[in-house]
C-alpha positions as CSV (number, residue, x, y, z in Angstrom):
1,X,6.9,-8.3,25.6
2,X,9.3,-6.2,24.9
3,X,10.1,-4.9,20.8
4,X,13.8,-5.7,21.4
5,X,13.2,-9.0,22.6
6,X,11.0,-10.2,19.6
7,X,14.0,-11.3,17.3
8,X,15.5,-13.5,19.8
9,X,12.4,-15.2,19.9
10,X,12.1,-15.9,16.9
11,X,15.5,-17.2,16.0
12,X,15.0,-19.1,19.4
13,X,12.2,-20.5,17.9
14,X,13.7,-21.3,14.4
15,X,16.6,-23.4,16.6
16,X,14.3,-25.0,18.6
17,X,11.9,-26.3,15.6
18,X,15.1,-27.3,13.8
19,X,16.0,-29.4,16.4
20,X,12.8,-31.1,16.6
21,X,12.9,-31.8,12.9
22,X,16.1,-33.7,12.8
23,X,15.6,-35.5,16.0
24,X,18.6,-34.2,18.3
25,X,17.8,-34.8,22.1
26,X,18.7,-31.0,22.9
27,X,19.2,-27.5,20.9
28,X,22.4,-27.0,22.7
29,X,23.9,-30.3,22.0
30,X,26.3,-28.9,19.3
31,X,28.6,-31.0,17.2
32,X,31.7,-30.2,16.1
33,X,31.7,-29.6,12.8
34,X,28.3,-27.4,13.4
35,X,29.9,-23.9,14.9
36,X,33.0,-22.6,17.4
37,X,30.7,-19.9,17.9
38,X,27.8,-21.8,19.4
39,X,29.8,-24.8,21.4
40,X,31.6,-21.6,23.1
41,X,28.3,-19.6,23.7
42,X,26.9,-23.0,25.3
43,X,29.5,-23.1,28.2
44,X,27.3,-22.4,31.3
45,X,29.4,-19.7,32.5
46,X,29.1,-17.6,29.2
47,X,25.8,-18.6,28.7
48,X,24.9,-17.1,31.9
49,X,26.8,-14.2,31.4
50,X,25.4,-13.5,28.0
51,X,21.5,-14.0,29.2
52,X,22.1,-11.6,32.5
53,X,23.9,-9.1,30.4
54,X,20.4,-8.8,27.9
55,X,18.8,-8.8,30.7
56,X,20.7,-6.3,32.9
57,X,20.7,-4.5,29.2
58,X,16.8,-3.9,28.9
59,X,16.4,-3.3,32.7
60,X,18.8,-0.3,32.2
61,X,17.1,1.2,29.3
62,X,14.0,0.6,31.2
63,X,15.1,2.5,34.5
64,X,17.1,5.4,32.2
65,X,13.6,7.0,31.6
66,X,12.9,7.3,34.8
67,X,16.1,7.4,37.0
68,X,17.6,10.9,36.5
69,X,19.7,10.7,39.5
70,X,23.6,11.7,38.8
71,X,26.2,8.8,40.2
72,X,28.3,11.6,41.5
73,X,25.3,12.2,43.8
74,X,25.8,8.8,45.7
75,X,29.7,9.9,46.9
76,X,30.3,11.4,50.2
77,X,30.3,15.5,50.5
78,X,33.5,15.4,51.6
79,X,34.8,13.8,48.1
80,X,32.0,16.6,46.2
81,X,33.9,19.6,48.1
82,X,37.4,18.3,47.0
83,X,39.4,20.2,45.1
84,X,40.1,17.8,43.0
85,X,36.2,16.1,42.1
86,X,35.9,20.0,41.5
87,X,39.0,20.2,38.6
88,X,39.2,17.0,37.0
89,X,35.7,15.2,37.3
90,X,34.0,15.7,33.6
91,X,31.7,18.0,33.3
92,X,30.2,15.5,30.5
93,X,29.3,12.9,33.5
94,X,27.8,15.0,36.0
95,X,24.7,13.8,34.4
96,X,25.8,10.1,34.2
97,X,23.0,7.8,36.2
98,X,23.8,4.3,37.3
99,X,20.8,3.4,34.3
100,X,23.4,4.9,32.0
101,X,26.6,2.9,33.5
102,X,24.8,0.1,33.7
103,X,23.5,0.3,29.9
104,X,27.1,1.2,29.1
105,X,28.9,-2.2,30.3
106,X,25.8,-4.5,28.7
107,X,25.4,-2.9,25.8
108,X,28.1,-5.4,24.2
109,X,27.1,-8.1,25.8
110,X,23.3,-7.7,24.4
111,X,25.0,-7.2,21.1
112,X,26.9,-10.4,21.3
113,X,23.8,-12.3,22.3
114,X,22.1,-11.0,19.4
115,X,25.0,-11.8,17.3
116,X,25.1,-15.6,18.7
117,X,21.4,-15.9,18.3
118,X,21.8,-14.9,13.8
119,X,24.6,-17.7,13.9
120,X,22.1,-19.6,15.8
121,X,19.3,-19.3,13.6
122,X,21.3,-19.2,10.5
123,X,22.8,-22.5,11.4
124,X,19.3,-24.2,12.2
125,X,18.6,-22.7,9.0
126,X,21.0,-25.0,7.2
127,X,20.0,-27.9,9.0
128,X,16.3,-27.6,8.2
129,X,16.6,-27.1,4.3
130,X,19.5,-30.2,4.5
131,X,16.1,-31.6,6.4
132,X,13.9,-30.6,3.0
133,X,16.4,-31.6,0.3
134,X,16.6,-35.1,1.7
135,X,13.0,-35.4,1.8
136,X,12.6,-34.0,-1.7
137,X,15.2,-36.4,-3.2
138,X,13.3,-39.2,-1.1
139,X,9.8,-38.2,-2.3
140,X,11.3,-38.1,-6.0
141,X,13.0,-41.5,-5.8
142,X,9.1,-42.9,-4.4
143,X,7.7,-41.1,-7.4
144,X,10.4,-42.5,-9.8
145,X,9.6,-46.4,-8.5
């Protein structure tokens, strides 16, 4: 498993065992009142979006080690011997790979699902010491009797 990857299993995990603790039928059954954040990041078509961008996001890290092959490569000679690839293409991304474009457009996204997992966990946070205080106030009252 991957380094990266070990925080979002974790806060996964602190969701998930939150959710357990109060009862709730589903971790991505959120209320309300709970977070903007997480009833928008729940929508299948963002949700999807987020996962296959940390996905695409690792794969292209993994493949920029070993894929050293220039984009401008993959273009027709014709389009290389122009005058104008010649003059205007950056020198700067003669030595961009597909890895590298690839990493560039999901970088964000990856960020963002990292983001959305802290408001996750921090929110499943909350709920479990709500969880503890009610149980604590309950044990107290039994001991008080």
């Amino acid at each position: 498993m991957s380094r990266c990857n070990l925080p979002n299993l974790i806060l996964n995990h602190i969701s998930l065992y939150s959710t357990l603790t109060t009862g709730s039928r589903h971790h991505k059954e959120i209320k309300e009142d709970v977070s903007r954040i997480l009833r928008w990041y729940y929508k299948k078509p963002v949700l999807f979006t987020m996962c296959a961008g940390n996905e695409l996001f690792f794969v292209s890290l993994y493949l920029i080690k070993w894929d050293h092959t220039p984009i401008y490569t993959l273009l027709p000679k014709s389009v290389l011997a122009s005058s104008f690839f010649i003059e205007y293409f950056p020198h700067s991304f003669r030595y961009l790979t597909l890895a590298h474009f690839l990493a560039f457009l999901t970088g964000p996204i990856s960020l963002g699902k990292n983001i959305v997992n802290v408001v996750q966990a921090w929110k499943a946070s909350k709920v479990l010491v709500g969880v503890d205080l009610r149980e604590r106030a309950l044990a107290e009252a039994k001991a008080k009797q």
